[in-house]
LUMDODREN-204914 format. One record per residue (C-alpha): residue number from 1; residue in three letters; chain; x, y, z. Coordinates in steps of 0.2 Angstrom, whole numbers, plus 2048, in hexadecimal, padded with zeros to 3 digits. Layout:
PT num residu chaine east north  up
PT NUM    ALA      A    X     Y   Z
...
END
This chain:
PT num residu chaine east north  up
PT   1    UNK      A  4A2   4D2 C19
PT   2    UNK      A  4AE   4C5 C1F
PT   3    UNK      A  4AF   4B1 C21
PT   4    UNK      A  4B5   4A4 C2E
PT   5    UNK      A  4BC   494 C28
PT   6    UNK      A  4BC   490 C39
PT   7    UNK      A  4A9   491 C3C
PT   8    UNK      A  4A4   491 C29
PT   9    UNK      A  49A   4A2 C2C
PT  10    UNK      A  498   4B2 C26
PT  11    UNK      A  49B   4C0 C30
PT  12    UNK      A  496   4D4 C2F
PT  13    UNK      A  49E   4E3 C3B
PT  14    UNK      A  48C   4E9 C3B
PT  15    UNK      A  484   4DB C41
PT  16    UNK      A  492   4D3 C4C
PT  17    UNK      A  49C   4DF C52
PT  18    UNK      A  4AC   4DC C58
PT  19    UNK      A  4A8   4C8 C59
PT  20    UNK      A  4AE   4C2 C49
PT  21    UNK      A  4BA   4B5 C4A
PT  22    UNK      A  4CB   4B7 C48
PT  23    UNK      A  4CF   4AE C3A
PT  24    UNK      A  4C1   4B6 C2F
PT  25    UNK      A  4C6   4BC C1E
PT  26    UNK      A  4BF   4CA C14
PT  27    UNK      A  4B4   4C9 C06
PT  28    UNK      A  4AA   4D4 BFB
PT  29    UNK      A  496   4D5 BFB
PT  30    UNK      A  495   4CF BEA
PT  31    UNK      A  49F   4BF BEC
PT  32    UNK      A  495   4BD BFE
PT  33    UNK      A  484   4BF BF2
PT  34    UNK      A  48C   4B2 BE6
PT  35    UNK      A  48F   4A6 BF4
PT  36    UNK      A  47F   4A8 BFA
PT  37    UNK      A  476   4A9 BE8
PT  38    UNK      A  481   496 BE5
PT  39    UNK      A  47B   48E BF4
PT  40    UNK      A  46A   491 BF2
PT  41    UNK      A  46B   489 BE2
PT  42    UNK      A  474   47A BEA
PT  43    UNK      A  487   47D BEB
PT  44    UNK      A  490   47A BFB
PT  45    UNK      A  49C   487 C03
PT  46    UNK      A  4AD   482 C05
PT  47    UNK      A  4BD   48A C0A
PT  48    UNK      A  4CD   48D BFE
PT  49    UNK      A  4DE   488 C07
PT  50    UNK      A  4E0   49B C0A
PT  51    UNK      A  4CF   49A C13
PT  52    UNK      A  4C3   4A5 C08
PT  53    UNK      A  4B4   49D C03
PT  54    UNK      A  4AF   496 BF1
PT  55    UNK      A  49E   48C BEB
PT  56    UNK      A  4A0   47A BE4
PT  57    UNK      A  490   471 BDA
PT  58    UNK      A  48B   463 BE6
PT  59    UNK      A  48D   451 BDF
PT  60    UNK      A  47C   44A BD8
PT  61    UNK      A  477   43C BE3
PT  62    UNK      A  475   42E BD6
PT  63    UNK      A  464   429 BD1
PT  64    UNK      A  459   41C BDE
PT  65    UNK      A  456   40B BD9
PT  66    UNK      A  445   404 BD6
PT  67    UNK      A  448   3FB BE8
PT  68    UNK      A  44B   40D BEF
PT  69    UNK      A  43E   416 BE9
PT  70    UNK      A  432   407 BED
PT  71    UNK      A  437   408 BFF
PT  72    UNK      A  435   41B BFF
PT  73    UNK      A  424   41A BF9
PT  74    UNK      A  41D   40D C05
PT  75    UNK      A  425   416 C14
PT  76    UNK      A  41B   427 C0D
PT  77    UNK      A  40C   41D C0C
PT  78    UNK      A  40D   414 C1D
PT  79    UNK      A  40E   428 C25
PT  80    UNK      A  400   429 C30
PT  81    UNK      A  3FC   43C C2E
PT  82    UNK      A  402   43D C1A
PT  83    UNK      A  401   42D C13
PT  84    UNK      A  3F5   423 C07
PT  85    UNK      A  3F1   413 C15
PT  86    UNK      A  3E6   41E C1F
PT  87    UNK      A  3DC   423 C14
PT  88    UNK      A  3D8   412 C10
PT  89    UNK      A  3D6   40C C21
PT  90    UNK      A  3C7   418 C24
PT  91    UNK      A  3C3   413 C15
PT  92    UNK      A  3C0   402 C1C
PT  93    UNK      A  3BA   407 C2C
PT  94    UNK      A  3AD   411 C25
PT  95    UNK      A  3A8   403 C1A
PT  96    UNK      A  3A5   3FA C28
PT  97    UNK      A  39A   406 C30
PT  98    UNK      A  38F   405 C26
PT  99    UNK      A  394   415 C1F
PT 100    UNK      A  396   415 C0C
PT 101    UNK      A  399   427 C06
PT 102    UNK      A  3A4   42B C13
PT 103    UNK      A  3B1   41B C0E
PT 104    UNK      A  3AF   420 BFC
PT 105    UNK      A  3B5   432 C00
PT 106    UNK      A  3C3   42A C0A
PT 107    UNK      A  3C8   41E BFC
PT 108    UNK      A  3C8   42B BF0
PT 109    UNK      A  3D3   436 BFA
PT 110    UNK      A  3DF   425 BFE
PT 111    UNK      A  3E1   424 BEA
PT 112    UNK      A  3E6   436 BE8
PT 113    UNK      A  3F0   436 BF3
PT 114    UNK      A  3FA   427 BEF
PT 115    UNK      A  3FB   42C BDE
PT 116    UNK      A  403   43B BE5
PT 117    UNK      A  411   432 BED
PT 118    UNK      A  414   429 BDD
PT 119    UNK      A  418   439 BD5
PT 120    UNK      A  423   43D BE5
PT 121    UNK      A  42D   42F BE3
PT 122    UNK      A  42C   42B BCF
PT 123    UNK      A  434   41B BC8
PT 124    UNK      A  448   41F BC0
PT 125    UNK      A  449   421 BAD
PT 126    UNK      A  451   411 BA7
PT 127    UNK      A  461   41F BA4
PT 128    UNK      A  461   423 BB6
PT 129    UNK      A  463   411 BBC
PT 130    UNK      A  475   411 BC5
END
C-alpha cells in the first residue's frame, strides 16, 4: 500500500497499476487499516514532514448557543418536505374544509414531528455554554 502527500490518497499496485504518483510512500496494511479504522471514528489524515500519513483527533466544535440552536430549529421546521409548518398548515386547511378528522391527524403528526426537531437540536447544558 502506499500514500501520496500530493493527492492525500492511497494507492495499491493491484488496483492502479503503474499510476501511482511519484511521490507516494510505502506503508504497511495495518497502519493503512489504522488510518482508515481513525478516520471513521472522526480523525483527520494528515502528512508528517517526511510525507507519510498520521491520524489527528479533530478539534470539538464548541457547543451552540441558545440563539444558534433556536435558529437551527426554526429553519428545520420551516422545510417544506421535513418540517413541522406543514403539517400544521393542512392542518388548518383541512379545518377549513370542513374536514375535522383529517386536520386532527395532520396536527397530531405537526406535534411529533416538532417534538422531534427539538430533540434534534436540544438546548446546551448550562456547562456547554461557550
Amino acid at each position: 500500500m502506499k500514500y501520496s502527500p500530493k493527492t492525500g490518497g492511497f494507492y495499491s499496485e493491484r488496483v492502479h497499476g503503474t499510476a501511482i504518483p511519484t511521490d507516494a510512500v510505502e506503508i504497511s496494511m495495518g497502519a493503512y487499516l489504522d488510518l482508515m479504522t481513525k478516520q471513521a471514528e472522526g480523525a483527520r489524515i494528515l502528512v508528517s514532514a517526511a510525507g507519510y500519513p498520521y491520524a489527528a483527533e479533530q478539534k470539538k466544535r464548541p457547543a451552540s448557543t441558545r440563539e444558534e440552536i433556536e435558529a437551527l430549529r426554526l429553519i428545520a421546521y420551516a422545510d417544506p418536505l421535513k418540517g413541522s409548518d406543514r403539517h400544521f398548515s393542512e392542518s388548518n386547511r383541512e379545518r377549513l374544509l370542513g374536514n375535522a378528522e383529517a386536520a386532527e391527524a395532520a396536527k397530531v403528526n405537526g406535534f411529533s414531528r416538532f417534538a422531534e426537531i427539538r430533540a434534534e437540536y436540544p438546548w446546551p447544558d448550562s456547562s456547554d455554554v461557550v
